[in-house]
ROTOR-281743 format. One record per residue (C-alpha): residue number from 1; residue in one letter; x, y, z. Coordinates in steps of 0.2 Angstrom, whole numbers, always signed. Each point is the difference from the previous one (the first is absolute). Example, Ala and Ser with C-alpha at 12.3 -4.5 7.8 and 13.67 -1.06 7.14 Angstrom:
<atoms>
{atom 1, "A", {+62, -22, +39}}
{atom 2, "S", {+6, +17, -3}}
</atoms>
This chain:
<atoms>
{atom 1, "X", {-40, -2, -287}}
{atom 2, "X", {+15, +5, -11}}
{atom 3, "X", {+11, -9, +8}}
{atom 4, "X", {-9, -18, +3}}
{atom 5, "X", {+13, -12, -9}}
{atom 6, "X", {-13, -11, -10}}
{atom 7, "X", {+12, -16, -5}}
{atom 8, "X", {-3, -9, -13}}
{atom 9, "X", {-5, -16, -1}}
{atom 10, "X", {+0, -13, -11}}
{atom 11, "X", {-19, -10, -3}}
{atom 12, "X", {+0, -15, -11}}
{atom 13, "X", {-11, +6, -14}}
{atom 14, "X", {-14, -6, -4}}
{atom 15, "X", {-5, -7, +19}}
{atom 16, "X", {-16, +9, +1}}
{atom 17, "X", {-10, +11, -10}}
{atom 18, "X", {+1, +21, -1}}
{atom 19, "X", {-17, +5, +7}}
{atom 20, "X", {-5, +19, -8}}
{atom 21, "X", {+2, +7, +18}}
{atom 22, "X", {+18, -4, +1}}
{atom 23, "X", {+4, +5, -17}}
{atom 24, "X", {-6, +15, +2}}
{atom 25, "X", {+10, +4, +14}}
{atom 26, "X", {+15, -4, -10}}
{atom 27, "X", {-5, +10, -15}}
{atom 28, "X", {-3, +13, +11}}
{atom 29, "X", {+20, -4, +8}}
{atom 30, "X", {+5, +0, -18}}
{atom 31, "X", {-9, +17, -4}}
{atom 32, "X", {+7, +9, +13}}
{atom 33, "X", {+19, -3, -2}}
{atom 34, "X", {-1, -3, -19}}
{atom 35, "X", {+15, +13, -1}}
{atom 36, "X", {+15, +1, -12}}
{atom 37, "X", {-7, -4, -16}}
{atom 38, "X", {-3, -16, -11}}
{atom 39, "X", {+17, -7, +9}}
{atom 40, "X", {-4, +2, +17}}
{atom 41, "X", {-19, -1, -3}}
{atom 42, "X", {+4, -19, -6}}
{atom 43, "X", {+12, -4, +12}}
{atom 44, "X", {-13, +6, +13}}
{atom 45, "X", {-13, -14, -7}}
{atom 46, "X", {+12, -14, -2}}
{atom 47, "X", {+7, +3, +18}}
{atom 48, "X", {-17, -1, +7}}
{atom 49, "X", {-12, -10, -11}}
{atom 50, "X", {+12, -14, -2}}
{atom 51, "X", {+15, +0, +13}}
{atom 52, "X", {-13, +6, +14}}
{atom 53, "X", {-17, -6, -4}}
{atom 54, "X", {+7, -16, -15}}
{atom 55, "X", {-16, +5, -8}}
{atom 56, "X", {+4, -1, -15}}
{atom 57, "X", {+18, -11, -9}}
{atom 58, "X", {+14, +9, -8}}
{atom 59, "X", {-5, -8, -15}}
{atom 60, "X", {-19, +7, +0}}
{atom 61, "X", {+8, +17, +6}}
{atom 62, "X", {+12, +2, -14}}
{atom 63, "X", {-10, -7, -14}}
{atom 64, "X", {-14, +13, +5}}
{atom 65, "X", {+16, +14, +0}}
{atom 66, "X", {+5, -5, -16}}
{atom 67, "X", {-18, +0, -7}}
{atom 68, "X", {+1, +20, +8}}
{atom 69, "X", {+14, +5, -7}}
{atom 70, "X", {-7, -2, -17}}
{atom 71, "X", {-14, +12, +4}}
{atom 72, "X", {-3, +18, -4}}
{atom 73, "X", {+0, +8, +18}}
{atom 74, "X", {+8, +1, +17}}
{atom 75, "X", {+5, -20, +3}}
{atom 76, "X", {-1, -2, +18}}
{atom 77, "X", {-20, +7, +2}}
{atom 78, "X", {-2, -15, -13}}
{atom 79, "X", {+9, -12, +9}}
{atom 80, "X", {-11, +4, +14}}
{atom 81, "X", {-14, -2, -10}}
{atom 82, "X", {+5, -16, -7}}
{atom 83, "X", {+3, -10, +18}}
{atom 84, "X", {-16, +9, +8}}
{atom 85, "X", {-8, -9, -15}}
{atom 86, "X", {+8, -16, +3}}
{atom 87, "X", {-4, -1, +17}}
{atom 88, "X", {-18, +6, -2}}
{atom 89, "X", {-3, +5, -17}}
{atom 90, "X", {-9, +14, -5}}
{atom 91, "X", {-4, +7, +18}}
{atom 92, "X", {+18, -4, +5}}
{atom 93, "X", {+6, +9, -18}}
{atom 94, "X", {-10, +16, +5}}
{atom 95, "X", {+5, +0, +18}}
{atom 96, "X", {+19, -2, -2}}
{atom 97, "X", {+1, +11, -12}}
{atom 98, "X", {-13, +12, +9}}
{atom 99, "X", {+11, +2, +17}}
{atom 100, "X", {+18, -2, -10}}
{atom 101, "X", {-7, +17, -8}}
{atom 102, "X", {-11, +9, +13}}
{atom 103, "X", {+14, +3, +11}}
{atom 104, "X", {+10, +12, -13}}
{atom 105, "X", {-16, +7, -5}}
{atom 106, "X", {-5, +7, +16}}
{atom 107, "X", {+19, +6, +4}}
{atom 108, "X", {+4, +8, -14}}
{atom 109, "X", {-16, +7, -1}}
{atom 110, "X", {+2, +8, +17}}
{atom 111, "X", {+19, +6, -6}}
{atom 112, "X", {-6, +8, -15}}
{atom 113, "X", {-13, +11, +8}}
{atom 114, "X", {+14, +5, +14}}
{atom 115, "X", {+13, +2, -14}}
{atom 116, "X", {-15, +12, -10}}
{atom 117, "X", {-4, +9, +18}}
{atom 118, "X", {+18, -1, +8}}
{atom 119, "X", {+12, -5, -12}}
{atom 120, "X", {+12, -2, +12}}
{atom 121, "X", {+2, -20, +6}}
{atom 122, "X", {+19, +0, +5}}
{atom 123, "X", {-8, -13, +15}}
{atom 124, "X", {-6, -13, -11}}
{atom 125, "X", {+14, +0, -11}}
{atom 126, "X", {+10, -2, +18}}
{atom 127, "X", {-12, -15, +4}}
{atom 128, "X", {+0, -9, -16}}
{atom 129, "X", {+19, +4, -1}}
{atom 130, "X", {+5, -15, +12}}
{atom 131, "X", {-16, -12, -8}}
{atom 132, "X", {+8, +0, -17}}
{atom 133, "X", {+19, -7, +9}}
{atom 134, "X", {-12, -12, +7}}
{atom 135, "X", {-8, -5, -16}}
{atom 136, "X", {+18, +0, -9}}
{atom 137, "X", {+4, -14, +13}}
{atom 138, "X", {-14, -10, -2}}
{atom 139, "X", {+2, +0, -22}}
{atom 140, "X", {+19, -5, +3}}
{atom 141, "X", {-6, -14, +9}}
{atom 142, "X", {-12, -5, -13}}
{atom 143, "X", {+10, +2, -14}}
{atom 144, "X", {+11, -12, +9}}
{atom 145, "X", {-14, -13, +4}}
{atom 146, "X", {-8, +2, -17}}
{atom 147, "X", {+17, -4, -7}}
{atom 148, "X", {+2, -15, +12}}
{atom 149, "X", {-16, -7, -5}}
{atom 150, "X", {-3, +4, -19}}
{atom 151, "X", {+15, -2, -8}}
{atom 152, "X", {+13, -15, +2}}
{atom 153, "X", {+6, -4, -13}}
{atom 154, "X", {+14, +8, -12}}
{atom 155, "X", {-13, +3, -14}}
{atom 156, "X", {-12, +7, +14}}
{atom 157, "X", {+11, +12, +5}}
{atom 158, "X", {+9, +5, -15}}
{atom 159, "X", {-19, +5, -5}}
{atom 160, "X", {-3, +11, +17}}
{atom 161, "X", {+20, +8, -4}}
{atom 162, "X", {-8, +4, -19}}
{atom 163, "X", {-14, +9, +7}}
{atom 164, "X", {+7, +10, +10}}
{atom 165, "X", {+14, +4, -10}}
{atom 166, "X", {-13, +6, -13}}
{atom 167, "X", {-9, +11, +10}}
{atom 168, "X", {+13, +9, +11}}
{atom 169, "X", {+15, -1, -11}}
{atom 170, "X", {-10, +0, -17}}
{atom 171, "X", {-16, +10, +3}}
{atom 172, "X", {-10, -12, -9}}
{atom 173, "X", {-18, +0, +1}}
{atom 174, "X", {-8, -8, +13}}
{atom 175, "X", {-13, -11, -12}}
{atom 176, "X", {+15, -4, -11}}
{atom 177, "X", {+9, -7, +14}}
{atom 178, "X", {-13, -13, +5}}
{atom 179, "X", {-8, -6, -16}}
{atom 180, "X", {+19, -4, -7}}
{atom 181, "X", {+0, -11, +19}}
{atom 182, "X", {-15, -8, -4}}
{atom 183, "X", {+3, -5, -17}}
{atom 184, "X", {+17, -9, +4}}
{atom 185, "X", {-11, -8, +15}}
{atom 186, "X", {-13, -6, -13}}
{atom 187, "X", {+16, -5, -11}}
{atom 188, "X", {+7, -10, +14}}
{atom 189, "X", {-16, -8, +6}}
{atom 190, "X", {-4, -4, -19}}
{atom 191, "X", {+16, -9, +0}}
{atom 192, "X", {+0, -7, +18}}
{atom 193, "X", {+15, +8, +6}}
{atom 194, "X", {-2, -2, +16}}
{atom 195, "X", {+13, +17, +7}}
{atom 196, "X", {-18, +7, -5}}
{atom 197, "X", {-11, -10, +12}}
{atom 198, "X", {-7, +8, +15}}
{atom 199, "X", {+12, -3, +14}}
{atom 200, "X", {-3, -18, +12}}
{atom 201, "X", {-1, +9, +14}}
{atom 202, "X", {-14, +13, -6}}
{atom 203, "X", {-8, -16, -4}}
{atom 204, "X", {-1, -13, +14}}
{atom 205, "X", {-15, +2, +11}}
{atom 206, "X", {-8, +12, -12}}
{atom 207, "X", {-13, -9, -1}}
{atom 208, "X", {-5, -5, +16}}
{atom 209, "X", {+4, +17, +7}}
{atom 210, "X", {-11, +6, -15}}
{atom 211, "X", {-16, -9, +2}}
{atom 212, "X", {-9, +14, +8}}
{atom 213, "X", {+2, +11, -15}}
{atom 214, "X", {-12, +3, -13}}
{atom 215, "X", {+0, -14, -13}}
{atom 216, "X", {-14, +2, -12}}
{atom 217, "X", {+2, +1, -18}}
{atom 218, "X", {-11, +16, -7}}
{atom 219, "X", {-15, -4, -10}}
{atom 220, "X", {-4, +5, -16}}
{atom 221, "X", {-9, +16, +5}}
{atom 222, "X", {+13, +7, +12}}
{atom 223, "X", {+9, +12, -13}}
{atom 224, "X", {-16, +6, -5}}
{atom 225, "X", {-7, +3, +14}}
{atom 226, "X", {+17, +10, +10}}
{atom 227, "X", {+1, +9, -16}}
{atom 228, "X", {-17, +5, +4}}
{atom 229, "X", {+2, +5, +18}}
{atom 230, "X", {+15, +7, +0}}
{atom 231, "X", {+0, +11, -19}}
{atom 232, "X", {-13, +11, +6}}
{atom 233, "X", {+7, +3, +19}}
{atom 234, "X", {+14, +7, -8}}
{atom 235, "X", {-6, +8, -14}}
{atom 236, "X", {-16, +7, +1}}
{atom 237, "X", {+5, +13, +14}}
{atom 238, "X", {+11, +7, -14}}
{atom 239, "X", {-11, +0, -14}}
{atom 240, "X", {-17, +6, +12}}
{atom 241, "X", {+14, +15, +3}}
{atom 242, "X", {+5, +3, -15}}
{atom 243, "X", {-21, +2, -7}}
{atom 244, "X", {-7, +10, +17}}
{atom 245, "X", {+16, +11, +1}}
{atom 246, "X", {+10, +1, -19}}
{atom 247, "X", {+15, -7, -4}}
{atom 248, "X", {+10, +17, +6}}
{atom 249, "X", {-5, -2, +19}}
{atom 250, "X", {+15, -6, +11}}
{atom 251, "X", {-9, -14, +7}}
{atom 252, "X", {-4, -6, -18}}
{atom 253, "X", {+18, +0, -3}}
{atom 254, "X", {+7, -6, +16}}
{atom 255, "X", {-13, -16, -5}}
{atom 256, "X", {+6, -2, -17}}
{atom 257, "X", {+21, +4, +5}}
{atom 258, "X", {+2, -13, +11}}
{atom 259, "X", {-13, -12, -8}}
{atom 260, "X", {+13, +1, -15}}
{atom 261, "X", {+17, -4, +15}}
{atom 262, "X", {-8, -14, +5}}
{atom 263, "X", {+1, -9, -13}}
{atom 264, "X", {+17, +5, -4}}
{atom 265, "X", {+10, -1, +18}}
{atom 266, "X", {+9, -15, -5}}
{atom 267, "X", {+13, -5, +11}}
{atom 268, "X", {-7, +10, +16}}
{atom 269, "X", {-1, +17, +3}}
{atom 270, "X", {+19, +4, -2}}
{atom 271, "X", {-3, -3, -19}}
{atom 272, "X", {-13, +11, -3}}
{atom 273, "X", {+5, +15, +14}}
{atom 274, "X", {+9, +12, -13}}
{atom 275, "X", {-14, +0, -13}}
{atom 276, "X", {-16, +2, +12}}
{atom 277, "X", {+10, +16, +8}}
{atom 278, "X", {+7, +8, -15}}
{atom 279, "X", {-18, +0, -7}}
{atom 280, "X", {-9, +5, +17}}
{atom 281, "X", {+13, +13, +0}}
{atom 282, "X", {+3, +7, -15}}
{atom 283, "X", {-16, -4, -10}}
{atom 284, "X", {-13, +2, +10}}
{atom 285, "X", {+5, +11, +15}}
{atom 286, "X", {-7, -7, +16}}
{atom 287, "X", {+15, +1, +6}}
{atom 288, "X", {+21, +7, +2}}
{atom 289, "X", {+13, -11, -2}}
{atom 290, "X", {+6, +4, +16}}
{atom 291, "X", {-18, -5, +8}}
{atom 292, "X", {+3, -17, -10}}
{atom 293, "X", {+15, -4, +10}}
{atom 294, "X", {-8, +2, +15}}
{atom 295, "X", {-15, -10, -5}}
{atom 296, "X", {+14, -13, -4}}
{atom 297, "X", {+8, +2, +17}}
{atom 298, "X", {-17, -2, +8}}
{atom 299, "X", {-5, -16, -9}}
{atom 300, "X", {+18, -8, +3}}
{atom 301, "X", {-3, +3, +18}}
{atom 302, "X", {-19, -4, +3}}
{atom 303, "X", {-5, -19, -2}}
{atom 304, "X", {-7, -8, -15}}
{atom 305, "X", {+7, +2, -18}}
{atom 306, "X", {+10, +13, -4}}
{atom 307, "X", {-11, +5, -18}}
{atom 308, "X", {-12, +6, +15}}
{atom 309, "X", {+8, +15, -5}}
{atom 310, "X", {-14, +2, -13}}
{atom 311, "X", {-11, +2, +16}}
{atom 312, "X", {+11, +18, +4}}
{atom 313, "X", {-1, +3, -19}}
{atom 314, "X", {-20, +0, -1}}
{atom 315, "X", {-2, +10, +17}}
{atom 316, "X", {+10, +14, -7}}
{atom 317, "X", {-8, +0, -16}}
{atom 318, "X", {-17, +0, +8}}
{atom 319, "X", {+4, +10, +14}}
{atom 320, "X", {+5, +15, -13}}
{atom 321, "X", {-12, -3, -14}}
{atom 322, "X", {-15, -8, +4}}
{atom 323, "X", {-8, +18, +4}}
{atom 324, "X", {-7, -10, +17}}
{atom 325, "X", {+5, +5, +15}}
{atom 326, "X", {+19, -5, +0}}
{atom 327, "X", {-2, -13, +14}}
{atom 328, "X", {-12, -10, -7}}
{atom 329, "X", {+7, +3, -18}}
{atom 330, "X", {+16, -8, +7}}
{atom 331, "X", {-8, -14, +8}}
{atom 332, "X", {-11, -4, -14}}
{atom 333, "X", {+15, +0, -15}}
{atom 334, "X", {+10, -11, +13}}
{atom 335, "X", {-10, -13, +1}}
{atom 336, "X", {-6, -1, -19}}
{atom 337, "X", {+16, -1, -4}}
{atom 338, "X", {+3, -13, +14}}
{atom 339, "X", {-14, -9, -6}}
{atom 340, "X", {+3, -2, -21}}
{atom 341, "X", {+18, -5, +5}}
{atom 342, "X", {-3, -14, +11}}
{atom 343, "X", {-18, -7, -5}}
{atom 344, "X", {+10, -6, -14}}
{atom 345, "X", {+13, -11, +10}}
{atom 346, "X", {-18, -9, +6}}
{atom 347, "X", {-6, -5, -17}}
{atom 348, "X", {+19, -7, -6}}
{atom 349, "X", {-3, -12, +16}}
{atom 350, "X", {-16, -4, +0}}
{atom 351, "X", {+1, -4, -20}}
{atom 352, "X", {+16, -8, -2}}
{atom 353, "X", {+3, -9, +15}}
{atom 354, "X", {-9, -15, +0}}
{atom 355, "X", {+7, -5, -19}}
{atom 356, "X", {+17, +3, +8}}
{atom 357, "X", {-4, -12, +14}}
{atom 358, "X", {-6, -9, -13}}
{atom 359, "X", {+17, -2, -9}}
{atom 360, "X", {+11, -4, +15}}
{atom 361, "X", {+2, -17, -5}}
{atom 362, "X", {+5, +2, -17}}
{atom 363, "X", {+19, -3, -1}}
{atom 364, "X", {+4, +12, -15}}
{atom 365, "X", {-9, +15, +10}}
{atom 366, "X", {+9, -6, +18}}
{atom 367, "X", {+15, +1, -9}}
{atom 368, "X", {-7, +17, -7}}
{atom 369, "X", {-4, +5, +17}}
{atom 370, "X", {+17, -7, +10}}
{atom 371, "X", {+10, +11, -13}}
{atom 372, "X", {-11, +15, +3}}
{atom 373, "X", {+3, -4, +20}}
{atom 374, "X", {+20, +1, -3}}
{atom 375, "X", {-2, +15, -9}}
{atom 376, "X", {-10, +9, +15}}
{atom 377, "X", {+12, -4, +11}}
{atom 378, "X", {+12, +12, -12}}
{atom 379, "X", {-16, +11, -1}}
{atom 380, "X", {-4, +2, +19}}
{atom 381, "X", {+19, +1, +4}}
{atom 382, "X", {+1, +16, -14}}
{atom 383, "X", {-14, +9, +11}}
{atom 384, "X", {+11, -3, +15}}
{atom 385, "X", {+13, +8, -5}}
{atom 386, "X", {-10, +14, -8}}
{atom 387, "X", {-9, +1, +19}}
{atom 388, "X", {+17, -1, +9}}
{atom 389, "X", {+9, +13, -11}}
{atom 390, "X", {-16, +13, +2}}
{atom 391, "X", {+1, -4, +19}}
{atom 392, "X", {+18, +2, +4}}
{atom 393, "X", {+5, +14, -14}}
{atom 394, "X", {-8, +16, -2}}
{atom 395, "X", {+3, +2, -17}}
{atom 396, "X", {-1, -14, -14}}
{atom 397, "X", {+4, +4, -17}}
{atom 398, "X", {+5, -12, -17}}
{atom 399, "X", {+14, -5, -9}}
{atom 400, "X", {+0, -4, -16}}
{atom 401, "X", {+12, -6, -13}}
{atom 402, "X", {-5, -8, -17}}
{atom 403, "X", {-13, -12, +4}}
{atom 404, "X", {+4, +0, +19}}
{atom 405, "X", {-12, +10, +11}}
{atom 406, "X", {-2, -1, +19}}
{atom 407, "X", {-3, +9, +14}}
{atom 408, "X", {+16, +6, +9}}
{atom 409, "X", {-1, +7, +19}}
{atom 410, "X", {+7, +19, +0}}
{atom 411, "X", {+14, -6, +14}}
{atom 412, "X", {+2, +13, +9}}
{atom 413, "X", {-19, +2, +3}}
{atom 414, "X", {+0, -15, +12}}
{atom 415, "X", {-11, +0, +15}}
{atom 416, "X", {+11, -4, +15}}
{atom 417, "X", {-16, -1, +14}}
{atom 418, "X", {-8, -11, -15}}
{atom 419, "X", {+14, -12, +0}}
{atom 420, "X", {+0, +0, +18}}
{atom 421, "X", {-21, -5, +1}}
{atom 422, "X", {+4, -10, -15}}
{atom 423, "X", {+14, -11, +10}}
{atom 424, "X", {-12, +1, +16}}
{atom 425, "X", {-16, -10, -9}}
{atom 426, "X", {+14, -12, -9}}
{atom 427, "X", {+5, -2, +18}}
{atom 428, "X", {-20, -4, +6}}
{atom 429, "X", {-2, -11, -15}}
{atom 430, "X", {+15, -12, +0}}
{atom 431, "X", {+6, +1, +17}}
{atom 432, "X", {-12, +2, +12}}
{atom 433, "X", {-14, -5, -12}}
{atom 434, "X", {-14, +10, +6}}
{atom 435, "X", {-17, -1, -5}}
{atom 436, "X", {-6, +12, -14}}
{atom 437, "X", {-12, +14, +12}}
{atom 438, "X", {+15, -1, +12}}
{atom 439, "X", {+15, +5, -13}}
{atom 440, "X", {-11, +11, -10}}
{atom 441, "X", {-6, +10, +18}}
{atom 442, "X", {+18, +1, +3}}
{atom 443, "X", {+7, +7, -16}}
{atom 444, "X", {-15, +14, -2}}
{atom 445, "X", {+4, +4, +18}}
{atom 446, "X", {+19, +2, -4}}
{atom 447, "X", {-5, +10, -16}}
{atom 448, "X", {-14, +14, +10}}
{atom 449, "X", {+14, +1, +14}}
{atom 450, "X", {+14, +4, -14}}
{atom 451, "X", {-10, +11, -8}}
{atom 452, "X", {-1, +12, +18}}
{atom 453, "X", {+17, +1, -1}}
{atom 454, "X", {+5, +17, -5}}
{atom 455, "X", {+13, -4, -12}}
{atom 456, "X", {-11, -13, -9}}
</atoms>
């Protein structure tokens, strides 16, 4: 079935509604080759939801985007979220979000049981050596379309040049990044510059493409009343541990770690990776650094979002000092740390969202939002290269020099056989454009039969 070339093609949004049944397929097609991180990830959704399936406009997709990249947590699972609640609301929140995330579960679960019982899993990193030149492909080609369709104007992309220059060149924080594009967005809408209204193109049809989408405004009880719901998913599990088993028990403190990350992991996992590791390392022992790594390696190379790795991170914990049986120890700290990260990007949705939709007319807050969707061109196009330089080099280090500090390739680390997969997908994608199963079939092929090669 790998090599089934599935062809895009266009559908004029909007021409008939998204039934659940054919939704969840796609969220499930999403789930499943959700590789390559919040680049890839969202270049996978705009390929298919709105080139393939035009269910959704490219103005309704980036203002959702924007909206994510403002949250604490992994982007793209909340991006998911937010269209599956367009589409259906609530049961289409929970169900994209459900099968973008269960994919990853269920693989990365099985790999860290092998990597406990084996430790050996040369073949996989074989396998999901040729996904990830696929996956590179695939975000080249969105960055280029995202740029094609978002920016436009000098002042657009002067704004998406800023951004990137101040997080690959400059180091600067994520969050910094984004507020200072929003507030010269709301500057520009405040004063009608119109370099800062959303593009014409995003624009026209949008409406009529849109009509299927969820349109209410919330009531006066919806706060209160997600609040409600969603609080005490999250929460009580850690506080009912924390009575029945003390606040020194690993599972207490697996809840109550990476209940603290999720509301700090701005600006996707990447911004938040160094922290998490140095304290599951180095202050509370679940794990060695070297271990780490090859949780990371894991996570990069399994679908779903790379801060899955806090998945790996809770099953050694538990697997070493739950005093259960290791197995079930594991099993059991991987998924509580699975569940406190991720039931949060739920209740960001489900609460903010419909006061967002709400706002979408307001020309200070589109202006807001258009300058927020040049800067993420800069933002998606910074993961790219940070992607592209961990795929093709073997070594990436920093460079720094007064306030200038970037990532810098270690040259003579470069992978040849990765540049040859790498110019192979950009040859499947742009020349003989194939569909998305039959390039990424082709390029993990490529990788597990480069990976038997005795001088691999």
């Amino acid at each position: 079935m790998w090599l089934i070339v599935v062809d895009v093609v266009p559908v004029e949004p909007g021409a008939n509604p998204v039934t659940r049944r054919e939704a969840f397929r796609v969220w499930l097609r999403i789930g499943l080759l959700s590789f390559g991180g919040p680049a890839g990830q969202i270049a996978l959704m705009q390929r298919i939801l709105i080139d393939e399936k035009g269910w959704i406009s490219e103005k309704r997709f980036l203002h959702a985007l924007n909206y994510c990249m403002l949250l604490p947590g992994p982007e793209a699972i909340q991006l998911a979220i937010y269209i599956g609640w367009l589409l259906h609301r609530t049961i289409g929140g929970l169900m994209a979000g459900l099968l973008f995330l269960l994919p990853g579960v269920v693989v990365l679960m099985g790999l860290s049981l092998l990597y406990a019982l084996a430790g050996n899993l040369d073949w996989v990193a074989a396998l999901f050596f040729g996904l990830k030149a696929a996956v590179l492909a695939i975000v080249i080609s969105a960055v280029i379309g995202l740029a094609r369709r978002a920016l436009g104007t000098t002042a657009r992309y002067l704004m998406a040049a800023a951004a990137f220059v101040a997080l690959f060149v400059l180091a600067a924080p994520f969050p910094l990044v984004v507020v200072s594009a929003a507030l010269i967005g709301l500057i520009g809408g405040w004063r009608g510059w119109q370099s800062f209204e959303p593009p014409t193109h995003a624009a026209a049809g949008a409406s009529a493409g849109d009509r299927h989408l969820h349109q209410d405004r919330p009531s006066r009880w919806h706060a209160p009343r997600t609040l409600a719901i969603w609080l005490p998913l999250w929460l009580l599990p850690v506080a009912a541990l924390a009575v029945v088993l003390g606040p020194d028990n690993v599972f207490t403190q697996i809840g109550i770690f990476f209940s603290q990350l999720a509301v700090v992991t701005f600006g996707g996992a990447y911004a938040v990776l160094s922290y998490m590791a140095q304290q599951a390392v180095e202050h509370h022992g679940w794990l060695s650094a070297g271990e780490m790594l090859d949780g990371l390696g894991l996570a990069e190379t399994t679908p779903g979002p790379l801060i899955m790795v806090v998945q790996f991170v809770g099953f050694l914990g538990g697997l070493r000092e739950s005093g259960l049986d290791p197995v079930l120890g594991g099993i059991l700290g991987g998924l509580l740390a699975t569940w406190v990260t991720f039931v949060p990007c739920f209740l960001w949705i489900f609460l903010g969202a419909p006061y967002v939709e709400g706002l979408r007319h307001s020309p200070i807050i589109r202006g807001a939002l258009a300058a927020i969707t040049a800067a993420v061109v800069g933002v998606i196009l910074n993961l790219a290269i940070w992607f592209g330089t961990h795929v093709l080099f073997s070594e990436v280090g920093r460079w720094r020099y007064g306030p200038l500090d970037m990532p810098l390739p270690v040259w003579h680390t470069v992978e040849p056989l990765a540049l040859l997969l790498v110019v192979f997908a950009l040859a499947c994608q742009f020349i003989f454009r194939l569909g998305l199963f039959s390039m990424l079939g082709l390029c993990a092929g490529a990788g597990l039969l480069i990976g038997m090669l005795p001088l691999s």
